[in-house]
C-alpha positions in Angstrom: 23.2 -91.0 -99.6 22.6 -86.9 -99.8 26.4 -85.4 -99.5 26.6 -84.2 -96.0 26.8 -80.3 -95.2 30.3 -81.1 -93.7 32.0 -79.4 -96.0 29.7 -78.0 -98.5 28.3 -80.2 -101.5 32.2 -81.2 -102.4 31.9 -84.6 -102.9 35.7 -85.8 -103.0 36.1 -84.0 -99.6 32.8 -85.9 -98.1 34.0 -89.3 -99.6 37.5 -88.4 -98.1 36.0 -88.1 -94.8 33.6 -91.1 -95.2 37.3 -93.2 -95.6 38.9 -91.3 -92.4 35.8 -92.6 -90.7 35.7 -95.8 -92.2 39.7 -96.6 -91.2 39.8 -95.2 -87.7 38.5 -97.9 -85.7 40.7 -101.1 -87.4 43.7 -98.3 -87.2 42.7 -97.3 -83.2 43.4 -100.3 -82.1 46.2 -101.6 -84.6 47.8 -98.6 -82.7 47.0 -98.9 -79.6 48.0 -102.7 -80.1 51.8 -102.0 -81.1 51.9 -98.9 -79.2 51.7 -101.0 -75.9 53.7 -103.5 -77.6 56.7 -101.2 -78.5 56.2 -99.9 -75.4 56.1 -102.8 -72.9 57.6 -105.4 -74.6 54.0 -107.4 -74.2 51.1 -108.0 -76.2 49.2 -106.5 -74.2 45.7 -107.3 -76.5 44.2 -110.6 -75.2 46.8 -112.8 -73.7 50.7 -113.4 -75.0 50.0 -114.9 -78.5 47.4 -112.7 -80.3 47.3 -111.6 -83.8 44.6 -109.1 -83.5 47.0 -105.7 -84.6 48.1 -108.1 -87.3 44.9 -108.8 -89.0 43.5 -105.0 -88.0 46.3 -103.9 -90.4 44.8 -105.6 -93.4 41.6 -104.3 -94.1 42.6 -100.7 -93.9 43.3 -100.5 -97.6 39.3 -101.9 -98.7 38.0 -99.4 -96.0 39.8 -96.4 -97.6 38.7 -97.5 -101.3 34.5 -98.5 -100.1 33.1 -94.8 -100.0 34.2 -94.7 -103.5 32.2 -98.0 -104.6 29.2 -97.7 -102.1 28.8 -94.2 -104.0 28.9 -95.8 -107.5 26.9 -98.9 -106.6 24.3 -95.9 -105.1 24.3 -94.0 -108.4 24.0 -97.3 -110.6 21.1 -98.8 -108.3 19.3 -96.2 -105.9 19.9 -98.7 -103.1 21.5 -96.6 -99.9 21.8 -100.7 -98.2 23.5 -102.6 -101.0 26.8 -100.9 -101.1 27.3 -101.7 -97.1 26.5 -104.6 -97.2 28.7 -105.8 -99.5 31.1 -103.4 -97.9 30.5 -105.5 -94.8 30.7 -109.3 -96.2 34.3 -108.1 -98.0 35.6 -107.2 -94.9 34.3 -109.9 -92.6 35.8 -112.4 -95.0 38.6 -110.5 -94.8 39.2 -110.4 -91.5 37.7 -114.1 -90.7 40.5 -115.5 -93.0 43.6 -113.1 -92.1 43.1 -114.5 -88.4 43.9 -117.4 -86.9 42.8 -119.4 -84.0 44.8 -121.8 -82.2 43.8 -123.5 -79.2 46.4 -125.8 -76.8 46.3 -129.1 -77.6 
C-alpha cells in the first residue's frame, strides 16, 4: 500500500489514478457497447437483448470512491487484502443484482 513513484509521494494524485484504473474496464466496454450500438443500430454485445452496457454503467461511481476507503481501511487495520476484498464483494453484488437473465420459455 507504499504510494507509487508515479507521481511523486502526492497521495490525492496516486489515489486519483488508482480510480482512473479502477473505472476503465466497466467504462471500455460500456463504450464500446453503445458506441457500436449508436453506430449500427444493433447490440452488438452478446446477441439482440443484452443488458451488459446497462449494468457496466452502474458500478462506475463505487469504483471511483474505493481507493479512497481501501486507503482508510489500510491506515485503520494494516491489512493491504481487506480493503479489496470488500471492494470486490460490493461490486459483485452490485453487478449480480443490476443484471438480469432471462431465458425463452
Amino acid at each position: 500500500m507504499n504510494y507509487s513513484t508515479s507521481f511523486g509521494r502526492n497521495s490525492a494524485a496516486n489515489i486519483g489514478l488508482l480510480a482512473f484504473f479502477n473505472m476503465l474496464p466497466a467504462l471500455l466496454i460500456a463504450v464500446v457497447g453503445y458506441g457500436y450500438f449508436f453506430i449500427t443500430g444493433v447490440n452488438g454485445l452478446f446477441g439482440n437483448n443484452t443488458q451488459i452496457p446497462d449494468w457496466m454503467l452502474t458500478p462506475l461511481v463505487p469504483l471511483a470512491v474505493m481507493p479512497l476507503v481501501t486507503r482508510a481501511i489500510y491506515r485503520h487495520t494494516r491489512n493491504p487484502y481487506l480493503g479489496g476484498i470488500i471492494t470486490a464483494i460490493i461490486v459483485t453484488v452490485m453487478t449480480c443484482i443490476n443484471s438480469q437473465i432471462s431465458f425463452p420459455a
